[in-house]
Steps between C-alpha positions, in 0.01 A plus 500: 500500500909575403593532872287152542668293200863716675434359816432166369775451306722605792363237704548265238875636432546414867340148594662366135865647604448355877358196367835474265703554799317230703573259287864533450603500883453113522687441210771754520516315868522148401626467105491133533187426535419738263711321249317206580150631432687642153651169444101268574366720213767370187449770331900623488818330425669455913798721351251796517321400805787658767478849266135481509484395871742745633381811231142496501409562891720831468330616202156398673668673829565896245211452361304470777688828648520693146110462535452538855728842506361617144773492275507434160146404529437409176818318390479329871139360393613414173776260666219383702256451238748259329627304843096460534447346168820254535366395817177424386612310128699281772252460736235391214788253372578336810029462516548368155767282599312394799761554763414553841658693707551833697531752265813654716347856395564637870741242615373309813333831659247295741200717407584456081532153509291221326317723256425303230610514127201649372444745758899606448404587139133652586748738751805582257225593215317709738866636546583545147193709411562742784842486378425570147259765623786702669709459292287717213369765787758776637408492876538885631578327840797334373870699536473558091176563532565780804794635305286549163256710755755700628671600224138614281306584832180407558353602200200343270740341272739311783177370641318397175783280385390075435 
C-alpha cells in the first residue's frame, strides 16, 4: 500500500507542476492580455496590476518546474497551495460579482478556453486539495525525497516515514 500512495503522489507531484507550467507559457508570452484579464476582475489597485501581471506567470512557470523536477517539494506545494486559494477567493468574487468573462487562467490556449466560472473554481479546488495533500506527504520519488533514501538506505524507518 506505501509504494501505491508513493506512486500516487508522484503522479500527482507531476501533472500539478506541468499543469503550473502550462499555464504560465501564455501569459509569460503575452503580459498584456494577461493584465487585462487581471484588470476585468477589480480586485487590485492598476499600480499593482503590471507587478502582478509580469510576476505571477514566472512564479506559476518555478513552481510548476520545482514540482515537476522534485525540489523542495513541500515548500513548492505550499506556494502552490496558497496561489490555489487566491485564485479561487477571486474567482468566487468575480461569481459573486456576476462578471462574465474568461477566467484568463491559461491565457487563450485554444483547448482551455471558455470554461466557465464555476467549473474554474470546481478545477482550482480539486487543485488545492491535491496541493494541500503534497504538501503534508514527503514523496520518496521527489529529489529530497531520493536524497533522504540515500543517505539512511533503504531501511524500515526511511520507508515508514508520513
Amino acid at each position: 500500500m506505501k509504494i501505491i500512495t508513493n506512486y500516487f503522489f508522484g503522479i500527482v507531484r507531476i501533472l500539478l507542476g506541468l499543469i503550473f507550467i502550462l499555464a504560465s507559457f501564455d501569459k509569460i508570452a503575452f503580459p498584456d492580455q494577461f493584465m487585462s484579464s487581471i484588470l476585468a476582475y477589480n480586485v487590485l489597485p492598476i499600480s499593482l496590476v503590471p507587478i502582478i501581471g509580469y510576476s505571477l506567470p514566472w512564479i506559476e512557470l518555478f513552481v510548476g518546474v520545482f514540482l515537476v523536477v522534485g525540489l523542495f517539494t513541500k515548500e513548492t506545494a505550499l506556494v502552490a497551495s496558497v496561489l490555489l486559494f487566491v485564485f479561487i477567493v477571486v474567482l468566487a468574487t468575480a461569481v459573486a460579482r456576476g462578471i462574465d468573462m474568461d477566467c484568463g487562467c491559461f491565457g487563450s490556449m485554444p483547448l482551455l478556453e471558455g470554461i466557465n466560472f464555476p467549473g474554474a473554481i470546481l478545477r482550482d479546488v480539486i487543485l488545492f486539495v491535491l496541493a494541500c495533500l503534497l504538501w503534508r506527504k514527503q514523496n520518496i520519488f521527489s529529489l529530497i525525497g531520493i536524497r533522504a533514501i540515500n543517505e539512511k538506505g533503504f531501511t524500515k524507518n526511511s520507508t515508514s516515514r508520513s
